[in-house]
N, C-alpha and C positions, 0 to 999 in steps of 0.2 A: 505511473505509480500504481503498483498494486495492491491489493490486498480486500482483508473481508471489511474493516471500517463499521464498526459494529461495535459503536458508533464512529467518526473519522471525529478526530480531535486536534484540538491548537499544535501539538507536536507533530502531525499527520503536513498541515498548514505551512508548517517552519520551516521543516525538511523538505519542502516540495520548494520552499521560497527561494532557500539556500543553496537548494540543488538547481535550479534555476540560472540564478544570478551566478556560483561559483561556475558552471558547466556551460554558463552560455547558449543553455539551451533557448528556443523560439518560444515552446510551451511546453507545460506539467499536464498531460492527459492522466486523468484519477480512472483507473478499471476498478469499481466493485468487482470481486469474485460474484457469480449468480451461486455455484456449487463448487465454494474451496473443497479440494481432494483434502487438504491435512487438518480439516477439522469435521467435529461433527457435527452433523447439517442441521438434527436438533436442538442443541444450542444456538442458534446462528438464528439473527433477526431475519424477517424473510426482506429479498432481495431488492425489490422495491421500495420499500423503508431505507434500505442502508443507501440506495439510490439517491432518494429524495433528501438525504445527510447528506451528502457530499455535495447534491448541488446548492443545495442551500450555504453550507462549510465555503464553498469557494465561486460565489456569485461576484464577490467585491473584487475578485482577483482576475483581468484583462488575458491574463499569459493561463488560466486555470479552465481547462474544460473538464468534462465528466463522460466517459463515454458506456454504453449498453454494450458494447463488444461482446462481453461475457454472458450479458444476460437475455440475450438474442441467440443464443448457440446453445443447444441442449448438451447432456453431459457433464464432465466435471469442468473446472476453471482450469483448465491447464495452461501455463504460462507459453508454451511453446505455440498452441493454435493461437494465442491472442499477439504473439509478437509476429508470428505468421501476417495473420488479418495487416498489419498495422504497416510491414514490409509490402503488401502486395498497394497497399492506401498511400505511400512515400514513396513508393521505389526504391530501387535498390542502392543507389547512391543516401539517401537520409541514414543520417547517426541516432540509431534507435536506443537507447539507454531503459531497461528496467530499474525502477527507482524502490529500493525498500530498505529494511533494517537489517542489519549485520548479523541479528541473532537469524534470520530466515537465509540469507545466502550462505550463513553457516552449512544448513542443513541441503543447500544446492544439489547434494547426491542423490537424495532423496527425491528430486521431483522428477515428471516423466519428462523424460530425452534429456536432460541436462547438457548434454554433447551438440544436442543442435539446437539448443537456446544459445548457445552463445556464438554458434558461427553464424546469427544473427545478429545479435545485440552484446550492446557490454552491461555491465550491472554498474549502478551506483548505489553502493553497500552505507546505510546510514549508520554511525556507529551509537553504540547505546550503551548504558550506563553498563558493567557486569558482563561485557562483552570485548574481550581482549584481539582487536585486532590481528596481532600475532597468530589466532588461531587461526587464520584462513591457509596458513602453508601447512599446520599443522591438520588439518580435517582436508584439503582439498587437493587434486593434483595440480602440477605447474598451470597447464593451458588454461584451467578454471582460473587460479588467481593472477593469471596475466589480463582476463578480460574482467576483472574488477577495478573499479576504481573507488575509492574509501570515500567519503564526503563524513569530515567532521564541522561541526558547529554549535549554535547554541544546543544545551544541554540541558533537555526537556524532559522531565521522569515522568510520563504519562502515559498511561497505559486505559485501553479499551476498556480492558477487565477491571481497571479502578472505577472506569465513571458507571460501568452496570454496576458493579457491589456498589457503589455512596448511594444510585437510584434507588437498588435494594432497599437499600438499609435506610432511606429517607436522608441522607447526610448529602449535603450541597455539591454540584458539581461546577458549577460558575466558572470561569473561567479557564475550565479544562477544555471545554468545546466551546463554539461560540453559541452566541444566543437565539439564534434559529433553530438551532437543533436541538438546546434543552426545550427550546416552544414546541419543536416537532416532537418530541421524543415524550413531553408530557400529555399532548393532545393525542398522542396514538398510544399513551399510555404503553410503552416499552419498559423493559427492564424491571415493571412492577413486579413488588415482590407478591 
């Protein structure tokens, strides 16, 4: 599962739980981005922090590990060198599944080599509130949306960008992330306004 997690939250947790248990996977490896290419890198908590959230975020969970993949590798977070790494670690027979939100495999065209991410891996596209399914024949050619697989489930409106602005703004994030991470998040004073 990838992404920046900045901070990782309960919906981050669900999807990975769901993806899981529906796909019969072994285990949820969580990849921090170290330098996501589609954002800006000064917005972006630094690497390390968003690290120590996720492992914290999924210590209780047996099937949840956290890997530095990305943040061992200078450069941007390109999904294609990290499915790379992870094929050459399984072998070529392992079913490698990229796990994210539907609004981001939207944008699939967008990332580097798109063409040989997937004659790697399949995606498992999390579907999200304002985000129409439908759209992936509409934005994507056939061979992209033959190697997606949708994963619907509980239906969690939570976003990153919610729990910084409430920290902002002093207004409660409790039970968006779990409780490690508002402890982490307040002792490293993050997100302060």
């Amino acid at each position: 599962m990838g992404g920046t997690f900045d901070p990782v939250h309960t919906g981050h947790l669900i999807i990975a739980e769901e993806a899981r248990t529906r796909f019969q996977l072994d285990e949820v490896v969580f990849v921090p981005a170290a330098i996501p290419p589609h954002k800006h890198r000064a917005d972006i908590s630094p690497a390390e922090d968003r690290y120590a959230m996720v492992l914290l975020a999924t210590a209780s969970n047996p099937h949840f590990s956290v890997s530095r993949v990305e943040m061992e590798r200078s450069g941007p977070s390109y999904t294609l060198d990290t499915v790379l790494e992870f094929r050459k670690r399984y072998g070529s027979q392992a079913a490698l599944y990229w796990l994210t939100g539907l609004d981001a495999v939207l944008e699939l065209l967008t990332w580097h080599e798109p063409e040989a991410i997937i004659r790697h891996c399949r995606f498992i596209a999390a579907t999200r509130p304002g985000y129409d399914p439908a759209m992936l024949a509409e934005r994507l050619p056939q061979p992209f949306v033959a190697a997606i697989d949708l994963l619907t489930g509980p239906g969690v409106e939570i976003s990153s960008s919610d729990i910084r602005r409430r920290i902002q703004e002093g207004v409660s994030a409790r039970y968006l992330t779990p409780e490690p991470v508002l402890d982490y998040i307040r002792k490293r004073r993050l997100y302060a306004g």
